[in-house]
KEKE-3310 file (N, C-alpha, C; in steps of 0.2 Angstrom, whole numbers, plus 5000, padded with zeros to 4 digits):
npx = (4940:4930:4935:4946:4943:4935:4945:4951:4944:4940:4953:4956:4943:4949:4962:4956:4950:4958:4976:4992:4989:4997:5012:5020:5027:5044:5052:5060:5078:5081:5075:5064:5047:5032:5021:5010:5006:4996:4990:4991:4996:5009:5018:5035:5044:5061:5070:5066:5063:5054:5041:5022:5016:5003:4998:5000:5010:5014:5024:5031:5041:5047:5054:5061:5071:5078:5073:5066:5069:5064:5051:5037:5024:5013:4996:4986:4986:4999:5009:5013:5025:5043:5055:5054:5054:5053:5044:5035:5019:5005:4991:4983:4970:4964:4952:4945:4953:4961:4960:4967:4973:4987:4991:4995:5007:5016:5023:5034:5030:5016:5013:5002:4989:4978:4968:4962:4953:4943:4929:4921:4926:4934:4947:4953:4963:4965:4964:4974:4985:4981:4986:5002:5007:5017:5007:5006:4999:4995:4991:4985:4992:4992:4999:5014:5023:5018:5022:5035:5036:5032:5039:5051:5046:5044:5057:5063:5056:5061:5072:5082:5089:5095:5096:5085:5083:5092:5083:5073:5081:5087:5072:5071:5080:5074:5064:5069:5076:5066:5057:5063:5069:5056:5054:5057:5047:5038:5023:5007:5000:4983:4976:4969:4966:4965:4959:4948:4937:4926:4913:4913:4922:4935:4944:4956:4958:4963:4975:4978:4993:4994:4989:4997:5009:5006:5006:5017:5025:5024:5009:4993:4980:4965:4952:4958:4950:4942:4942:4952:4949:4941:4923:4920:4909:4905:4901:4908:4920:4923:4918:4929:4939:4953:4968:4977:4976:4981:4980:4979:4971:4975:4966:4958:4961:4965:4966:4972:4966:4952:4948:4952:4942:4930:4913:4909:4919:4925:4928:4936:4953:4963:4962:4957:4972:4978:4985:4984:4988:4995:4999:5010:4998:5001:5013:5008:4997:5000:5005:5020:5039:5042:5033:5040:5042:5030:5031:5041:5035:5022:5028:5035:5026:5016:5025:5035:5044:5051:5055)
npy = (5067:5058:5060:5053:5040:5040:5036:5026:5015:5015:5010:4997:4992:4991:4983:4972:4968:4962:4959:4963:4959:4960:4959:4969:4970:4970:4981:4974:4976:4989:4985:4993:4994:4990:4990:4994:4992:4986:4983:4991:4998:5008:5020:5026:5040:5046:5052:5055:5065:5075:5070:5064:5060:5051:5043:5037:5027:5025:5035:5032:5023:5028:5039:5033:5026:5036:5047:5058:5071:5074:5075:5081:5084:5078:5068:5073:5063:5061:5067:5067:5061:5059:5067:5074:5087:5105:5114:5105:5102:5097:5094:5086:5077:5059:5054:5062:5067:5080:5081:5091:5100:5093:5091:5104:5105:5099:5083:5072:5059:5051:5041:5033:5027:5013:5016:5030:5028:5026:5033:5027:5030:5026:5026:5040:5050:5050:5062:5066:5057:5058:5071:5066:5064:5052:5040:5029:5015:5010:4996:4991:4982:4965:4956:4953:4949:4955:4968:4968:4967:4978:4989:4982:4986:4998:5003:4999:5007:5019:5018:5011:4998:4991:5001:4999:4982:4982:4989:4982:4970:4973:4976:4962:4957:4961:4955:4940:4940:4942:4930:4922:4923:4920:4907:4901:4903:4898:4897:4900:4914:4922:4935:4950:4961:4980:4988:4999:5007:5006:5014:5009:4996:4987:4972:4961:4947:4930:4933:4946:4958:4961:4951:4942:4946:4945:4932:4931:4934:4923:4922:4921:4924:4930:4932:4922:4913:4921:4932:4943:4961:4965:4970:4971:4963:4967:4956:4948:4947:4947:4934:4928:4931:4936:4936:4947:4962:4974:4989:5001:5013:5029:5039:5044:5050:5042:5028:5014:5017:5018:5006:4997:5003:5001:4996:4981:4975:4971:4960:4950:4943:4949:4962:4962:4959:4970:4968:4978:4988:5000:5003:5010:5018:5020:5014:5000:5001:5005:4998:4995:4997:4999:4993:4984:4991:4991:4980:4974:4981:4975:4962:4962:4968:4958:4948:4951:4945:4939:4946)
npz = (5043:5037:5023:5024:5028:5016:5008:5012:5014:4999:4993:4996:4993:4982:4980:4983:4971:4964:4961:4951:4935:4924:4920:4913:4900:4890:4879:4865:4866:4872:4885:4891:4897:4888:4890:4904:4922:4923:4910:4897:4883:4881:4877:4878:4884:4877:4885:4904:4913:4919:4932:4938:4951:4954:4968:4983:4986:4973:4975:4985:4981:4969:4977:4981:4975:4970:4963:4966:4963:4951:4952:4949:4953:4966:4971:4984:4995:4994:5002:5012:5008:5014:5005:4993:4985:4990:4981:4973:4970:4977:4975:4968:4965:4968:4966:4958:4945:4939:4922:4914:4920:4923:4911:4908:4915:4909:4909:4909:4910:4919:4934:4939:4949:4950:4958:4952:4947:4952:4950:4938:4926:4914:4908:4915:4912:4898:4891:4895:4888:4875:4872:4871:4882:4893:4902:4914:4920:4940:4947:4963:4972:4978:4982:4992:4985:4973:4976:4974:4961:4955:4962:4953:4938:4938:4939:4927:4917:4923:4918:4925:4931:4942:4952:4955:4960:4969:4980:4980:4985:4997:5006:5003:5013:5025:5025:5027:5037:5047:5045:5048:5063:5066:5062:5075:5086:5095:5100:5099:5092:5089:5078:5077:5064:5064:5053:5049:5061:5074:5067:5054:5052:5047:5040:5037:5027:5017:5002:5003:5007:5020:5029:5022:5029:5044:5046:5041:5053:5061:5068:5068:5059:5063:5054:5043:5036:5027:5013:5006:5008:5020:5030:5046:5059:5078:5082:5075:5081:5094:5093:5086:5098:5099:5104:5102:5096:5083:5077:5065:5063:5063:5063:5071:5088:5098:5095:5100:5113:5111:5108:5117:5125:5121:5119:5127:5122:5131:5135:5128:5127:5120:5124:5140:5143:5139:5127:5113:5102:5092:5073:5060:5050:5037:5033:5033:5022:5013:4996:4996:4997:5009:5017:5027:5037:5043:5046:5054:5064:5067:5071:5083:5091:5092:5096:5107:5116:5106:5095)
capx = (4940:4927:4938:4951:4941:4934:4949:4954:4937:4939:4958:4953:4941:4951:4965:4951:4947:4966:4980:4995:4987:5000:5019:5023:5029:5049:5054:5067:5083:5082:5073:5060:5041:5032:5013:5010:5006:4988:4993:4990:5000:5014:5026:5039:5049:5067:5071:5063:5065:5047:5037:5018:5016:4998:4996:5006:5015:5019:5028:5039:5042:5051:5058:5066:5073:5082:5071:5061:5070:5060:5042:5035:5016:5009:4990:4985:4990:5006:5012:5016:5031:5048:5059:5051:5055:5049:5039:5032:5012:5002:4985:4979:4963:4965:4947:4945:4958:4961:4966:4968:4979:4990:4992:4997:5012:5018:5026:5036:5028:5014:5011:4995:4987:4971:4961:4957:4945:4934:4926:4919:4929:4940:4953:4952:4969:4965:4965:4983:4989:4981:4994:5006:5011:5015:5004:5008:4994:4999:4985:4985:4996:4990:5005:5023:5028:5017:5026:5041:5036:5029:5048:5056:5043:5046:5065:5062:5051:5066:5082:5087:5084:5099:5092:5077:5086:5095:5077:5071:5086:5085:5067:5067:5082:5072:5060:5071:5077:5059:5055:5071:5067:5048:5053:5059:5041:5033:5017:5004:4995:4980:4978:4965:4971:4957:4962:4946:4936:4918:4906:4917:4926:4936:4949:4959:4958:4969:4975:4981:4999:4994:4986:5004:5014:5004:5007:5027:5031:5022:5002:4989:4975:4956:4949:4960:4944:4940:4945:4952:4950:4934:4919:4919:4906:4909:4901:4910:4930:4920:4921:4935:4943:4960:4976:4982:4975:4983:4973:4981:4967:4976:4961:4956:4964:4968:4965:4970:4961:4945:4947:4950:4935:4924:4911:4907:4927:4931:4926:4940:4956:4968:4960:4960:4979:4982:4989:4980:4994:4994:5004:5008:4992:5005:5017:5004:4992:5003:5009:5027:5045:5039:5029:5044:5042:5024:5030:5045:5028:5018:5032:5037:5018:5014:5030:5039:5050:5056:5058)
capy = (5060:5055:5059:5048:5034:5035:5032:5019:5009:5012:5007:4989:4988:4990:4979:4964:4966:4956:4964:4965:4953:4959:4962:4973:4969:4973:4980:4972:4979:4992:4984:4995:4991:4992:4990:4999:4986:4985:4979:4995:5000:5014:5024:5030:5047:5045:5055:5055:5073:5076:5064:5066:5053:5050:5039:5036:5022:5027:5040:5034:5022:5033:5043:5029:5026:5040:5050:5062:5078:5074:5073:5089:5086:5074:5069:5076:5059:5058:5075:5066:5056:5062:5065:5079:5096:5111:5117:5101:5104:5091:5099:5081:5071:5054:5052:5067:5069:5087:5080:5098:5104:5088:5093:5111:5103:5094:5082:5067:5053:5051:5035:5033:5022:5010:5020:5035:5026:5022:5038:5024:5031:5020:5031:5047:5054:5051:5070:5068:5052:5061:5076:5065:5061:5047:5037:5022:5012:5005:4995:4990:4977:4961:4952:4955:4948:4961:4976:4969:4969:4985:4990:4982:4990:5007:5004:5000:5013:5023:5014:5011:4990:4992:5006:4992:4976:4985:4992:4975:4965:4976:4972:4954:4955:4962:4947:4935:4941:4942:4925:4916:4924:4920:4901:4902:4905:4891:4897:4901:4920:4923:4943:4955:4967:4983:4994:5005:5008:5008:5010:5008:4991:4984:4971:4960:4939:4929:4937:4952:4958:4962:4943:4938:4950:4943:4924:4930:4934:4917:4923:4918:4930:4927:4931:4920:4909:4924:4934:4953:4964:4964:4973:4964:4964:4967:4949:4944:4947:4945:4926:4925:4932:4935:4935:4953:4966:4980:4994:5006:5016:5033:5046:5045:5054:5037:5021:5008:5016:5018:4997:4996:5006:5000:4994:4975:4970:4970:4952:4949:4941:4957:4968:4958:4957:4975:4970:4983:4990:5004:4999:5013:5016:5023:5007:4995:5001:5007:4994:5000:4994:5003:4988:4980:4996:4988:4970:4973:4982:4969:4956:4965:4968:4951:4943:4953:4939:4936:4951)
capz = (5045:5033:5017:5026:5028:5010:5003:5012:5010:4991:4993:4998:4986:4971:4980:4982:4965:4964:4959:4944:4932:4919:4925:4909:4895:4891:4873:4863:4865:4878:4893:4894:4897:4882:4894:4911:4927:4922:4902:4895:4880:4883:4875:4884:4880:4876:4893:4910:4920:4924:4934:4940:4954:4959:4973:4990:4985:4968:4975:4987:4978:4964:4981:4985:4969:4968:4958:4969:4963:4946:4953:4948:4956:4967:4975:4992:5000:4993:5003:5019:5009:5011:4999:4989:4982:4994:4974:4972:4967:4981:4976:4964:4968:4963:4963:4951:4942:4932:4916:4911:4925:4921:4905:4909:4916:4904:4913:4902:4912:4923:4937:4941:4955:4948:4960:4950:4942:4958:4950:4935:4920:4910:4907:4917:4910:4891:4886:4893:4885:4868:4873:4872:4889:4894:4907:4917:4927:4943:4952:4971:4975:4985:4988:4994:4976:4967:4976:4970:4953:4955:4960:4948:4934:4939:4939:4924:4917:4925:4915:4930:4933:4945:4959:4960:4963:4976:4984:4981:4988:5005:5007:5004:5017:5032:5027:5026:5045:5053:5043:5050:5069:5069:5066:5084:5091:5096:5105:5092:5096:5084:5080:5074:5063:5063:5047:5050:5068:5072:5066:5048:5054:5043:5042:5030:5026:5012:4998:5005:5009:5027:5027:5023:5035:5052:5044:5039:5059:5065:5071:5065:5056:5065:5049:5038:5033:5026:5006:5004:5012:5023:5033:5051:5062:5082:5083:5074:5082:5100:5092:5088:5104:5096:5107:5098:5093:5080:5073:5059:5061:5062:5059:5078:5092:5101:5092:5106:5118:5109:5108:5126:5130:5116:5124:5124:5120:5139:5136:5123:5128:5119:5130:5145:5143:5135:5121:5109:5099:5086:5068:5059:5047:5027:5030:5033:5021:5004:4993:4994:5001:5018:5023:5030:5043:5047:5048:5061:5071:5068:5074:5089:5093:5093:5099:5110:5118:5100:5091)
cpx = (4936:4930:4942:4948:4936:4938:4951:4949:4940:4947:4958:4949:4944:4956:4963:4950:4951:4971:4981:4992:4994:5006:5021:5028:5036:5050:5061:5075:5085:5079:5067:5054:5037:5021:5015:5008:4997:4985:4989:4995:5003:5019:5031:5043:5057:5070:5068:5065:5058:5043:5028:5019:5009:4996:5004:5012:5019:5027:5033:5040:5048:5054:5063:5072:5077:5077:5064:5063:5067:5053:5042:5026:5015:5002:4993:4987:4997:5010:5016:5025:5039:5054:5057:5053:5051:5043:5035:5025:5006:4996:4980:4974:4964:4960:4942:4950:4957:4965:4971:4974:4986:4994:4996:5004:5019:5025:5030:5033:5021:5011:5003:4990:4979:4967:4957:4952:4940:4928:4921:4923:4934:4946:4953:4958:4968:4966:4971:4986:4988:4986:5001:5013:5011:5010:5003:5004:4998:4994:4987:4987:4993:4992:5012:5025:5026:5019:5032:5040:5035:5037:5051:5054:5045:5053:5066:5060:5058:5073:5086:5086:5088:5097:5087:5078:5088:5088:5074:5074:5086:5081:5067:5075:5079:5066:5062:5073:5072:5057:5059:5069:5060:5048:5055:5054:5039:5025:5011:4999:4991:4978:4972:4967:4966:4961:4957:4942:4928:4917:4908:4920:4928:4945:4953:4960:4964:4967:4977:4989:5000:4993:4996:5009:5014:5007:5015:5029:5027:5016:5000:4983:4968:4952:4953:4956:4943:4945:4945:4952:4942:4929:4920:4913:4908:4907:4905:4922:4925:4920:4925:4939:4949:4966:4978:4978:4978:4978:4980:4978:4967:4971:4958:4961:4967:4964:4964:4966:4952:4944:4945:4944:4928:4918:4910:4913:4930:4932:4934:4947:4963:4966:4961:4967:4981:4984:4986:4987:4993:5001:5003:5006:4997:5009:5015:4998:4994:5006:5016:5033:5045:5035:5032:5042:5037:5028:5034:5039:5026:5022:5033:5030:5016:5019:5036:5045:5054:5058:5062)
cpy = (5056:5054:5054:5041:5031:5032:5027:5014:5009:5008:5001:4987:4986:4985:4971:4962:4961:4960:4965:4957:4952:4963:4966:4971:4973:4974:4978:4976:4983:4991:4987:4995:4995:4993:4990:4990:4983:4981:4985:4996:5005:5015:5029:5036:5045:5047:5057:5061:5076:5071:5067:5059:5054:5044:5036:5031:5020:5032:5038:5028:5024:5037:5037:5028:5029:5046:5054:5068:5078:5075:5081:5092:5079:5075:5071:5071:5054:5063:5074:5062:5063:5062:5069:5084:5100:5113:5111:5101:5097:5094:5092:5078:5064:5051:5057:5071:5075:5087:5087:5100:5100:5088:5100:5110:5100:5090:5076:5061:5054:5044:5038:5027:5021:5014:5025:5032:5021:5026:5034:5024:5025:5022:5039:5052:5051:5056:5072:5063:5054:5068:5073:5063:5053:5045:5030:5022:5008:5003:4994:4985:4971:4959:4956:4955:4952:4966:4974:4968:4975:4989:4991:4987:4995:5008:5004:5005:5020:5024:5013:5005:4990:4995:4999:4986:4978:4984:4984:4970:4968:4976:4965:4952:4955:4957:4943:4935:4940:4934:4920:4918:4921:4911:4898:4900:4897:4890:4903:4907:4920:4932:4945:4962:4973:4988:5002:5004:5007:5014:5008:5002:4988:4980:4964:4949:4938:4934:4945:4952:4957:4956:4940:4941:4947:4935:4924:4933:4928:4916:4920:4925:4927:4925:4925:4915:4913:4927:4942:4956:4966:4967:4968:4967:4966:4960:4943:4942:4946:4936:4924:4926:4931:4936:4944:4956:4974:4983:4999:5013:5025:5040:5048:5046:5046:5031:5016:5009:5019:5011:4996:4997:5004:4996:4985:4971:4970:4963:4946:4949:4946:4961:4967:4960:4961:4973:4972:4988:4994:5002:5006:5011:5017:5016:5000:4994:5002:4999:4996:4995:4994:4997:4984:4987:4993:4984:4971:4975:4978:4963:4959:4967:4964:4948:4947:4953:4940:4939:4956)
cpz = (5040:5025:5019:5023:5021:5007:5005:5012:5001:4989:4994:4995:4982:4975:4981:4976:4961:4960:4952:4942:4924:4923:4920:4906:4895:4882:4873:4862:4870:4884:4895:4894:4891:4883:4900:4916:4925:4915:4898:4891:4883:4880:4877:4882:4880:4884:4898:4915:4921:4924:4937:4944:4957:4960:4975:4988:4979:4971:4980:4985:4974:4969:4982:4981:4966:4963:4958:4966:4956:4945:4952:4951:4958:4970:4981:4998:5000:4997:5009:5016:5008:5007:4993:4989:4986:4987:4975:4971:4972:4981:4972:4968:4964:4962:4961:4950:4939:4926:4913:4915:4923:4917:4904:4911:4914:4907:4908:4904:4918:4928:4939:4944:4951:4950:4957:4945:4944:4953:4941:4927:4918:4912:4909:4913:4903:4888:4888:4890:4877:4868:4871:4876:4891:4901:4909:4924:4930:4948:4959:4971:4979:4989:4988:4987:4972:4969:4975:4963:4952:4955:4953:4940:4933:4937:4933:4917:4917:4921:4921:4937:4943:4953:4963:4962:4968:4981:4986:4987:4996:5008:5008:5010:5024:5031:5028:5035:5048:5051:5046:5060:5071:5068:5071:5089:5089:5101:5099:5097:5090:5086:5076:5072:5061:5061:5051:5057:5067:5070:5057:5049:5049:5045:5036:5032:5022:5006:4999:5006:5017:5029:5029:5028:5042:5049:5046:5050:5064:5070:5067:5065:5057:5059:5041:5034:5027:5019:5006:5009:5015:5029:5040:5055:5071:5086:5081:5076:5090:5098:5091:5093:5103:5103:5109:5095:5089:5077:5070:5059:5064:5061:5064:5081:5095:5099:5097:5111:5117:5109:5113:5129:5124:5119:5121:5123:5126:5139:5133:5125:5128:5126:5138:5147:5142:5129:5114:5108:5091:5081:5063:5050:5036:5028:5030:5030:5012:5001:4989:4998:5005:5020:5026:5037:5047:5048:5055:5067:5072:5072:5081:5096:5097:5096:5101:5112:5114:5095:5096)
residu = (UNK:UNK:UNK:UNK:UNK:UNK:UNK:UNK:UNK:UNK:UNK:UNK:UNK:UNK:UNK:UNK:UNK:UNK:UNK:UNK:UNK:UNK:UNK:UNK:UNK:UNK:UNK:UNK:UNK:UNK:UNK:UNK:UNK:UNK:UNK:UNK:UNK:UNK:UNK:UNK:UNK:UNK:UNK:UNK:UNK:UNK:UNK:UNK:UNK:UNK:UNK:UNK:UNK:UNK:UNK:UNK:UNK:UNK:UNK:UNK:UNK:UNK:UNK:UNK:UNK:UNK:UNK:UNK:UNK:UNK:UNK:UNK:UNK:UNK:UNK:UNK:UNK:UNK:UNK:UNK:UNK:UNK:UNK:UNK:UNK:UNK:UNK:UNK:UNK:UNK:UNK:UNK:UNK:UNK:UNK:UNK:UNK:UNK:UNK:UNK:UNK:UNK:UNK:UNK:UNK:UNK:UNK:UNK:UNK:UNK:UNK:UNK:UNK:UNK:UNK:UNK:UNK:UNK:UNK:UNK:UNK:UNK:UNK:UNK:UNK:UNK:UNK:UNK:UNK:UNK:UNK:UNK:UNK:UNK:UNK:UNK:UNK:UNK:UNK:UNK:UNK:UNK:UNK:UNK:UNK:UNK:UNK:UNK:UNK:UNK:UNK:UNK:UNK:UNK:UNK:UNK:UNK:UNK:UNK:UNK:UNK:UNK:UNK:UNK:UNK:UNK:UNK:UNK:UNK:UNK:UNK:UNK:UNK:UNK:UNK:UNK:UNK:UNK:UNK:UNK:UNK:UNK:UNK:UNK:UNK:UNK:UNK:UNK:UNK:UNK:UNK:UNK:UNK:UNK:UNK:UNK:UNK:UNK:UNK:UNK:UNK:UNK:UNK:UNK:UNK:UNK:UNK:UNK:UNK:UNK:UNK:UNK:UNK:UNK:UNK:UNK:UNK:UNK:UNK:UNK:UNK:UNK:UNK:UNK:UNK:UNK:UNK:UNK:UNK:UNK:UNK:UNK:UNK:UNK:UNK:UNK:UNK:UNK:UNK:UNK:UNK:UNK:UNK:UNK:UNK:UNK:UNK:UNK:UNK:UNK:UNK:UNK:UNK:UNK:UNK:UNK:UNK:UNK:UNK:UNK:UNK:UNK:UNK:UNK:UNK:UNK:UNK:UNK:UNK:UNK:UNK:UNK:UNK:UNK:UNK:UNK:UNK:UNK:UNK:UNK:UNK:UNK:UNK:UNK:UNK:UNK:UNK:UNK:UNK:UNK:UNK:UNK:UNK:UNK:UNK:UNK:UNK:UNK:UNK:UNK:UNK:UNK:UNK:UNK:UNK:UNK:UNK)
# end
């Protein structure tokens, strides 16, 4: 539980810190990004048939993409995605990397999620980009618009712009449906959306995707005063006395009904009324195409009647 919940503390730091500042460069001629998501110089190998993928959202990502039977090693919380090779190597740390192991691998590309460098290093994977490998950073996403950059990057990256318009174009449909449904509603619920649990509480303001997800099915977010991704107190969601409460927070045996019985929140409006609803914690947390899986939850959660 406590590995869980550091990575998701450190995952919400690095996503507050603000996302892709740089969409990656394209070289002239062939399409291909010439700087990684982060503006990292890159050069890319002629042909792409081994992939490293660390971190969750890189990886399905490139599953989705078509182009899981390439991946020859991912992190330890990439292992849950499917679409993987039975060999596939799920043994990485993305917050110490083994450059060396990496390297023994020799893979022609490796993605790499900003996170590895909660650990203070600049460039943890330098003694593989001096091998020769290529390595392509890809930060934490804030908005809906920067995982479809992140997409389209990849597809790119891939030679294959094509897979990721599609990817794209199938996601910005199930928005376009829950956004065209959710202008329907017309009775305003405000929601608290509890990433991590006591006595770790955590929860998310503007500037987030999940921010925009409760906005995009027509709630409203208690903390939206509020910037990133955020610590709350139990005084401070007792004040707001939200409508709706969802929790992600997967790592406990029963999430809703640790809220229910929390003490002190009997007072609180959700609870009153039951409506304490678990959201599942990989589609509502990764910046990937899978957060359309959260959002119908998130809309159905909150608005029953209308989804």
């Amino acid at each position: 539980m406590k590995v869980r919940v550091f990575f998701l503390v450190v995952m919400l730091i690095f996503a507050a810190c603000g996302g892709n500042e740089e969409s990656g460069g394209l070289v002239a001629g062939n399409g291909r990004p010439s700087v990684d998501r982060e503006g990292f110089a890159i050069e890319l190998p002629d042909e792409i048939n081994s992939i490293i993928s660390i971190g969750p959202s890189n990886t399905e990502v490139l599953v989705a993409l078509g182009f899981g039977d390439r991946i020859v090693a991912v992190d330890m919380f990439s292992a849950d995605v499917d679409g993987l090779a039975g060999s596939v190597s799920m043994e990485l740390s993305m917050m110490a990397l083994d450059a060396e192991y990496v390297v023994s691998l020799m893979p022609d590309v490796v993605f790499v999620t900003g996170m590895a460098r909660a650990g203070g290093e600049d460039d943890p994977l330098a003694p593989v980009s001096a091998a020769g490998i290529s390595v392509v950073y890809m930060p934490t996403s804030a908005s809906i618009a920067e995982i479809m950059e992140d997409i389209r990057f990849v597809a790119a990256v891939m030679e294959d712009a094509a897979a990721g318009e599609v990817l794209i174009a199938n996601m910005q449909a199930e928005i376009d449906e829950i956004s065209q449904i959710a202008q329907s509603v017309t009775e305003t619920r405000t929601v608290y959306f509890e990433i991590s649990p006591a006595p770790w509480m955590f929860s998310t303001g503007t500037g987030t995707f999940l921010h925009e997800m409760i906005e995009l099915v027509g709630a409203v977010n208690v903390f939206a005063g509020e910037e990133g991704w955020i610590p709350v107190s139990d005084e401070a969601v007792l004040a707001a006395d939200p409508d709706v409460i969802l929790t992600s927070s997967d790592f406990i045996d029963d999430p809703v009904g640790e809220i229910l019985e929390r003490p002190g929140f009997d007072v609180i409006t959700a609870v009153q009324n039951g409506n304490v609803f678990e959201i599942d914690a990989n589609a509502s947390s990764r910046p990937s195409h899978n957060i359309t899986i959260a959002l119908w939850q998130i809309a159905r959660a909150i608005f029953p009647e209308y989804f």
